[in-house]
LONULUM-852866 format. One line per field, with one value per residue: residue number from 0; residue in three letters; x, y, z of N, C-alpha, C, CB in turn. Coordinates in pm, 1 decimal, padded with zeros to 6 digits. Glycine has a CB too. Layout:
k <- [NUM | ...]
r <- [ALA | ...]
n.x <- [X | ...]
n.y <- [Y | ...]
n.z <- [Z | ...]
ca.x <- [X | ...]
ca.y <- [Y | ...]
ca.z <- [Z | ...]
c.x <- [X | ...]
c.y <- [Y | ...]
c.z <- [Z | ...]
cb.x <- [X | ...]
cb.y <- [Y | ...]
cb.z <- [Z | ...]
END
This chain:
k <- [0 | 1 | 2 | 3 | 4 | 5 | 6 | 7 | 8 | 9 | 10 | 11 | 12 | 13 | 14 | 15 | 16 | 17 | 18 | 19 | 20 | 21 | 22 | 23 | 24 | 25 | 26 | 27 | 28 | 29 | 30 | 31 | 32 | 33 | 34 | 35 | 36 | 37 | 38 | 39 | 40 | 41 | 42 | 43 | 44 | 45 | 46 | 47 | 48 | 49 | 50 | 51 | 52 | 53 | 54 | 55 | 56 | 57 | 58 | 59 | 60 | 61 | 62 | 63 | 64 | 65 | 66 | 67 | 68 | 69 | 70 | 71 | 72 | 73 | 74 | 75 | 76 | 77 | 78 | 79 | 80 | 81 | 82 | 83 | 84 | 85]
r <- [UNK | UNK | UNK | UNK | UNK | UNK | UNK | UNK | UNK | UNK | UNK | UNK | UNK | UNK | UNK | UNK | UNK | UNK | UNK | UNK | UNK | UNK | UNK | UNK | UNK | UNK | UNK | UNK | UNK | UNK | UNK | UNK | UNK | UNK | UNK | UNK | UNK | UNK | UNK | UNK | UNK | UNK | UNK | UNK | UNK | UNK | UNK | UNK | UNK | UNK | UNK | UNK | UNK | UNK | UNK | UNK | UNK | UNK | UNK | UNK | UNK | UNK | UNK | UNK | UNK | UNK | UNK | UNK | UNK | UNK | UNK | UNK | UNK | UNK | UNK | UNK | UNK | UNK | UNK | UNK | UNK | UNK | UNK | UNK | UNK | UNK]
n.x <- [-03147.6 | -02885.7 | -02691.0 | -02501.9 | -02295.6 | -02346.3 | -02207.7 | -02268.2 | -02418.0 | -02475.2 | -02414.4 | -02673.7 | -02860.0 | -03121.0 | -03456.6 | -03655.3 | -03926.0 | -04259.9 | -04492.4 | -04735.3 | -05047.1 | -05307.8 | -05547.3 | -05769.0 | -06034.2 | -06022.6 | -06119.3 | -06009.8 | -05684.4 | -05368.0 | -05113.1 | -04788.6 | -04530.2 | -04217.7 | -04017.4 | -03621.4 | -03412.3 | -03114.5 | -02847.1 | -02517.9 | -02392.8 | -02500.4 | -02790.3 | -03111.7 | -03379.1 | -03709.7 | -03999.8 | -04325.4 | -04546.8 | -04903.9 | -05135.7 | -05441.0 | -05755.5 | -06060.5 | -06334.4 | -06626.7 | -06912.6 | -07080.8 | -07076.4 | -06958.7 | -06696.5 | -06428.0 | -06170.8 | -05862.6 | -05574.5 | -05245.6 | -04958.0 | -04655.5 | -04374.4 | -04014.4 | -03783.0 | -03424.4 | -03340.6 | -03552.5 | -03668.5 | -03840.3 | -03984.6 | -04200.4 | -04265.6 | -04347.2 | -04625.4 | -04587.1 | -04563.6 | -04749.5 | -05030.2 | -05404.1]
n.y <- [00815.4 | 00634.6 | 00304.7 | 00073.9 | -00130.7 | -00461.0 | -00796.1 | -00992.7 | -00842.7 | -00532.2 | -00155.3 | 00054.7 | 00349.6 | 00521.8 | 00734.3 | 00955.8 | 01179.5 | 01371.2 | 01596.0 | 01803.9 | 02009.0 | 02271.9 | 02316.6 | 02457.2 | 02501.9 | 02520.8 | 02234.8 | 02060.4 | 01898.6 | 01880.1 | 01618.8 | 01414.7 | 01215.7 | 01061.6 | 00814.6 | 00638.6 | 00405.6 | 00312.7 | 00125.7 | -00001.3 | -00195.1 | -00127.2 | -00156.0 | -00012.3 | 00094.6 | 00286.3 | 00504.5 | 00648.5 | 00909.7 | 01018.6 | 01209.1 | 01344.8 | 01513.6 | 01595.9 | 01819.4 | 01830.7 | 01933.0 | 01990.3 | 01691.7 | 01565.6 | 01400.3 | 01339.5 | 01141.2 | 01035.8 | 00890.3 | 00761.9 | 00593.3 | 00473.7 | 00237.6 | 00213.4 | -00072.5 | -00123.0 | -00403.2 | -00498.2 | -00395.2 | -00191.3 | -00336.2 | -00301.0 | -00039.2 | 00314.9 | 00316.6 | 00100.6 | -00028.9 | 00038.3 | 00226.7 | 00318.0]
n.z <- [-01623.8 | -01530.1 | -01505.6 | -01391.5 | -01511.7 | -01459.7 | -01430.9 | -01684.1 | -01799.4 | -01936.7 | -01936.8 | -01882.1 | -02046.4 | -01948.8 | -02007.6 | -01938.7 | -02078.3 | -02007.2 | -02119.6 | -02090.0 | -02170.9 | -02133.5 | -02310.4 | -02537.2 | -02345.7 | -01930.5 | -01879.6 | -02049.8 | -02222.7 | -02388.6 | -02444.0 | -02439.1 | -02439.4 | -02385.9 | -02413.0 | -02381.6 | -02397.5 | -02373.0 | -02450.7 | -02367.5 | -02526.3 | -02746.7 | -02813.5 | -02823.7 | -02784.6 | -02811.0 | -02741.8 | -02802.6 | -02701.5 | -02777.1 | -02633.9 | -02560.6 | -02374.6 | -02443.8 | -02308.1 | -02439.3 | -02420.2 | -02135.5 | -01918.6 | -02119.4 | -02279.3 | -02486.5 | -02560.4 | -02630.3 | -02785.4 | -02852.7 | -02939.3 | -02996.0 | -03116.6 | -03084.8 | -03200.8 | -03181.7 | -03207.7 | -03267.4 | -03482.5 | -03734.7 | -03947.1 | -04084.5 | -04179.7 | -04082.6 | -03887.5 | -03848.8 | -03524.0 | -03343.7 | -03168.1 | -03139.9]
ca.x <- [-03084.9 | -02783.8 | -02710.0 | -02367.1 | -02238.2 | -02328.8 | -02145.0 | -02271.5 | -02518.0 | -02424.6 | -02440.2 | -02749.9 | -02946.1 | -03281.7 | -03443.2 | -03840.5 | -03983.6 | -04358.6 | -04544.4 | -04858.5 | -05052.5 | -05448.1 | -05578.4 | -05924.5 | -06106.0 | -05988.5 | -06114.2 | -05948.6 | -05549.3 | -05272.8 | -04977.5 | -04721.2 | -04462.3 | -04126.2 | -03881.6 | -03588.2 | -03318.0 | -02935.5 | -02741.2 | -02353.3 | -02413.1 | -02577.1 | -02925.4 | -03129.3 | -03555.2 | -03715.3 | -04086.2 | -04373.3 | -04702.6 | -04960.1 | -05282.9 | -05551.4 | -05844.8 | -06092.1 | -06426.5 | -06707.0 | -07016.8 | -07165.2 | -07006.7 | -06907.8 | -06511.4 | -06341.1 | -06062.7 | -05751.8 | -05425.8 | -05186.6 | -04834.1 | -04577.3 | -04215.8 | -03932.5 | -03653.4 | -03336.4 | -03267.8 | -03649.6 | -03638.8 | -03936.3 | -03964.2 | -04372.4 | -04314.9 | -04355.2 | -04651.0 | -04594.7 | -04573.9 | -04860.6 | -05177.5 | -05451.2]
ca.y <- [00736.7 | 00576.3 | 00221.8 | 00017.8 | -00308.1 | -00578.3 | -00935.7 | -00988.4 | -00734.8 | -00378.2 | -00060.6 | 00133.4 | 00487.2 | 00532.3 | 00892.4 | 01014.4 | 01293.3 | 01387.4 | 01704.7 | 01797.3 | 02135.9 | 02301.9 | 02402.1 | 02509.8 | 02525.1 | 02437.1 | 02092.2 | 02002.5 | 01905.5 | 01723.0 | 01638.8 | 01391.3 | 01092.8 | 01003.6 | 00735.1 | 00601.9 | 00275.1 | 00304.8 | 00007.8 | 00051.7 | -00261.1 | -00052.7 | -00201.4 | 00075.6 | 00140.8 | 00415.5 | 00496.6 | 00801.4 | 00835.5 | 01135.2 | 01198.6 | 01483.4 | 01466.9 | 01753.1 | 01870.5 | 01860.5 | 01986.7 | 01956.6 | 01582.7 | 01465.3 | 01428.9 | 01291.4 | 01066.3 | 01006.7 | 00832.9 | 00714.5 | 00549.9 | 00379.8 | 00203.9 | 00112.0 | -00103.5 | -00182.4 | -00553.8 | -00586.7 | -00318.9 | -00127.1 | -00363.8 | -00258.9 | 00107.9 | 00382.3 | 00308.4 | -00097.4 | -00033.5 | 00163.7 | 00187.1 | 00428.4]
ca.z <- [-01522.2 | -01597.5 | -01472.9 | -01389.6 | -01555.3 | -01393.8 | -01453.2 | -01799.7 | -01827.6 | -02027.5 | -01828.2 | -01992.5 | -02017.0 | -01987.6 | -02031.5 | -01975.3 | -02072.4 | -02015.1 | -02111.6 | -02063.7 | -02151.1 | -02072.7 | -02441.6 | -02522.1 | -02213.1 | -01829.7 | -01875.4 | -02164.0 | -02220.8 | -02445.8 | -02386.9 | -02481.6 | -02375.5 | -02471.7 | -02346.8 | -02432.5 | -02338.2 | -02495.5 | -02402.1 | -02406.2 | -02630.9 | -02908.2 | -02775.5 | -02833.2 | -02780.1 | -02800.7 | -02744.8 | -02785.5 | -02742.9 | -02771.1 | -02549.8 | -02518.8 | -02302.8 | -02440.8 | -02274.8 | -02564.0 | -02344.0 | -02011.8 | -01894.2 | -02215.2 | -02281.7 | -02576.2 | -02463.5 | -02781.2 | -02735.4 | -02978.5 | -02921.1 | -03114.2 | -03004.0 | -03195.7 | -03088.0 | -03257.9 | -03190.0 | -03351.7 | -03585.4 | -03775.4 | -04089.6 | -04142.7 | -04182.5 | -03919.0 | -03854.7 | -03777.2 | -03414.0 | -03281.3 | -03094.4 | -03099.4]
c.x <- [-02979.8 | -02715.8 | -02555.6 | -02386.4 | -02253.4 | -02264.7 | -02151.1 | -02331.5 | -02456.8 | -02497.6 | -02544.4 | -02783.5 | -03052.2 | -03314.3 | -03612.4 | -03869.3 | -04120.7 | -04400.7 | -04715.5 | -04964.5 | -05221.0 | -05445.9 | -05727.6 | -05962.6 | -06018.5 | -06008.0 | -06008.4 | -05768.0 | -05494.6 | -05176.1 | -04888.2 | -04596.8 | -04357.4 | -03996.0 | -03814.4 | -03464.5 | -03212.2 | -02832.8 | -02642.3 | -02342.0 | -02445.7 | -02689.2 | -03001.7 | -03311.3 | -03612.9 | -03882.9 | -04183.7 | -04512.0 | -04754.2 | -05091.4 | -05335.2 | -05674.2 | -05919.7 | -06273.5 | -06516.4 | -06811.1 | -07063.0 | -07012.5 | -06948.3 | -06791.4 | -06494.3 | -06227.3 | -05958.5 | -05667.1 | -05390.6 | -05016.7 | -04789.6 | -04431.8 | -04126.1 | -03816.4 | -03567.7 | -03299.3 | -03449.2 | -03691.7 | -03761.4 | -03973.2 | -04150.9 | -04353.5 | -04375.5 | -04485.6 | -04681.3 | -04565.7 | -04621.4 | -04979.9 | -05251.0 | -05552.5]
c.y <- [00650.0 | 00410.6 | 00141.0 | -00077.1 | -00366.2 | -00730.9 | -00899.2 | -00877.9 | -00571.6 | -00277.9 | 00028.3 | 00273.9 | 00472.4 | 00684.1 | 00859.1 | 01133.0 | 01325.8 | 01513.3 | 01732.1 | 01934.8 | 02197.0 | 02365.5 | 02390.1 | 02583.7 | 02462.0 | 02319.3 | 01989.5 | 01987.9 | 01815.2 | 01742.6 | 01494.3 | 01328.3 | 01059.3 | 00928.6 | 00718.1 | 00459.7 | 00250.8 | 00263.2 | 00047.7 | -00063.0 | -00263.0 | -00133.9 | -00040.6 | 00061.0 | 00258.5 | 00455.8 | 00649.9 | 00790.0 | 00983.9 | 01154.0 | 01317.1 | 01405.9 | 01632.2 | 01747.9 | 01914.5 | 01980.1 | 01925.5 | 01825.5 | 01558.6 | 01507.7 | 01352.1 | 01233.0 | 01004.0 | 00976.7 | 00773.9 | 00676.4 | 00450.4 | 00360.2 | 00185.2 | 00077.2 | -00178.5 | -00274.2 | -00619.7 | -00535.9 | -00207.8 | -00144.6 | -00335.1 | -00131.7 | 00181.0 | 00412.1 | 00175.3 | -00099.5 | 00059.2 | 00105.3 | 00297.4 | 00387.4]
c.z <- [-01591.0 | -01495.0 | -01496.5 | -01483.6 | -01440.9 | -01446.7 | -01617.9 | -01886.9 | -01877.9 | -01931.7 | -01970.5 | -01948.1 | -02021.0 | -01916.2 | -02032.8 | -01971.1 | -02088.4 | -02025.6 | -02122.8 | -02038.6 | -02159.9 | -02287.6 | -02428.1 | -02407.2 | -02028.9 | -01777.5 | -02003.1 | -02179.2 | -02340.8 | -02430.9 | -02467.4 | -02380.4 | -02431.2 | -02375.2 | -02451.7 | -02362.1 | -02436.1 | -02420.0 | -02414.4 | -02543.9 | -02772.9 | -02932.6 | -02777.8 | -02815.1 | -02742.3 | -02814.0 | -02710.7 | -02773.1 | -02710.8 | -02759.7 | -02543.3 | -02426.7 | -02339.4 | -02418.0 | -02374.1 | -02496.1 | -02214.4 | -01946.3 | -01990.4 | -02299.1 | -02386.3 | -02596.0 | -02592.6 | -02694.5 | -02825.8 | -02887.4 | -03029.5 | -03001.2 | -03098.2 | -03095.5 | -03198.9 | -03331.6 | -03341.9 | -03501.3 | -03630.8 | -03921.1 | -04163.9 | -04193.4 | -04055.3 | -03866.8 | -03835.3 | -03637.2 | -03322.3 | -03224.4 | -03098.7 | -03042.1]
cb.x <- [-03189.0 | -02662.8 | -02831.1 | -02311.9 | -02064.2 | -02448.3 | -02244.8 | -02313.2 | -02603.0 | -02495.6 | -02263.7 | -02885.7 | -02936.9 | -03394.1 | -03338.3 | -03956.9 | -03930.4 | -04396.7 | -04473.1 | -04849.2 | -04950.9 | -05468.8 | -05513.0 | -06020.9 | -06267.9 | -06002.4 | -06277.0 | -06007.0 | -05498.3 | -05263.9 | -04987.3 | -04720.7 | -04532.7 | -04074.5 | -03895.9 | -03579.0 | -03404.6 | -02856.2 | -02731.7 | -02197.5 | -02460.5 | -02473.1 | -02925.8 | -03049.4 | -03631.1 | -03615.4 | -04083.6 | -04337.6 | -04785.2 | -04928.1 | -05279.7 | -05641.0 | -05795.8 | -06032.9 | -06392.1 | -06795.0 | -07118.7 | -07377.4 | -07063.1 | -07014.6 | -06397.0 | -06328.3 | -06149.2 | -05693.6 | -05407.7 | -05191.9 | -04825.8 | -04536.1 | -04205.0 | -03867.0 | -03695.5 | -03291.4 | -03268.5 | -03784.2 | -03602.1 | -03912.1 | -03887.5 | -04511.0 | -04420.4 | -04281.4 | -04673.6 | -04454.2 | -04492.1 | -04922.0 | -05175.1 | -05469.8]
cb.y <- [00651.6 | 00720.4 | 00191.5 | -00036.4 | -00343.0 | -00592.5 | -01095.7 | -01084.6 | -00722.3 | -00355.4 | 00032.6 | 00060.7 | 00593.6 | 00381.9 | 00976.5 | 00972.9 | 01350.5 | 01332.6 | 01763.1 | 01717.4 | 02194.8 | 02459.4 | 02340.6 | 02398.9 | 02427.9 | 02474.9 | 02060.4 | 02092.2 | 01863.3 | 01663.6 | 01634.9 | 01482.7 | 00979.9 | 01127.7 | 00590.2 | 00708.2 | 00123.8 | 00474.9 | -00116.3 | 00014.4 | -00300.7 | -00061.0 | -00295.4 | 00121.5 | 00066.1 | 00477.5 | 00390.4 | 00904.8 | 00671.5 | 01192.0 | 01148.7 | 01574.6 | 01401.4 | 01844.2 | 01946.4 | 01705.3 | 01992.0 | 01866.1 | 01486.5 | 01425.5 | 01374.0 | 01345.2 | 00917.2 | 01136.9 | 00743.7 | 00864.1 | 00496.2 | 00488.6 | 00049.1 | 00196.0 | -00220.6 | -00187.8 | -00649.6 | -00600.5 | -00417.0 | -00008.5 | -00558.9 | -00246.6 | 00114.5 | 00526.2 | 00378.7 | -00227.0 | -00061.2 | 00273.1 | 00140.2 | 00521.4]
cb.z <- [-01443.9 | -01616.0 | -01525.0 | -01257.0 | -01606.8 | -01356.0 | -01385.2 | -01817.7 | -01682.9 | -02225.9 | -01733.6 | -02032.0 | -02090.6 | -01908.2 | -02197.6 | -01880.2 | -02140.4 | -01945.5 | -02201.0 | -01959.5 | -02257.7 | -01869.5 | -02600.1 | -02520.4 | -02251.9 | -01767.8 | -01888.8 | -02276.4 | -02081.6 | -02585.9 | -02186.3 | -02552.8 | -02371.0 | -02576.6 | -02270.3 | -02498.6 | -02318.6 | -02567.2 | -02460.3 | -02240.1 | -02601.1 | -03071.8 | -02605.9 | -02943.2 | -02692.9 | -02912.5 | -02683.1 | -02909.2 | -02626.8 | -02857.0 | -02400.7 | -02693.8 | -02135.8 | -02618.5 | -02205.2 | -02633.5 | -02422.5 | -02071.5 | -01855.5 | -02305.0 | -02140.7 | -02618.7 | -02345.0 | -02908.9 | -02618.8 | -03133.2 | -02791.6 | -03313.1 | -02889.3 | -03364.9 | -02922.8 | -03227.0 | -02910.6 | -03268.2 | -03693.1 | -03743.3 | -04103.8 | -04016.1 | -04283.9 | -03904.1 | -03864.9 | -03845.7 | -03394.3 | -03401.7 | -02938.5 | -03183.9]
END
């Protein structure tokens, strides 16, 4: 989506892409997340993240997720993995 100038404000992009695919068994899946936000300003963020959901036995599921972000203005001074979650 792409977004005017307003007054002071910089006309930006922002972009999502989600995927999402059946592996193993028909309960089970992973899939995958990716935005992004590119100011005309050269503001820039950019974010991913990567999920399964997989069917062990009977009821019992196994539930993972992981994401990370980076953003320009704040940077990524830890190393690539200083802005994450699992």
């Amino acid at each position: 989506m792409q977004t005017k100038e307003y007054e002071e404000t910089p006309s930006e992009n922002f972009g999502v892409l989600r995927m999402r695919r059946q592996v193993i068994n028909p309960n089970s899946y992973v899939g995958g997340i990716f935005t992004s936000r590119l100011g005309m300003n050269g503001e820039q963020n950019f974010a991913y993240g990567l999920d399964g959901i997989f069917r062990l036995f009977g009821d019992d599921y196994l539930n993972v997720k992981g994401a990370q972000s980076y953003d320009k203005t704040i940077g990524n001074e830890t190393g690539i993995f200083g802005s994450h979650r699992f």
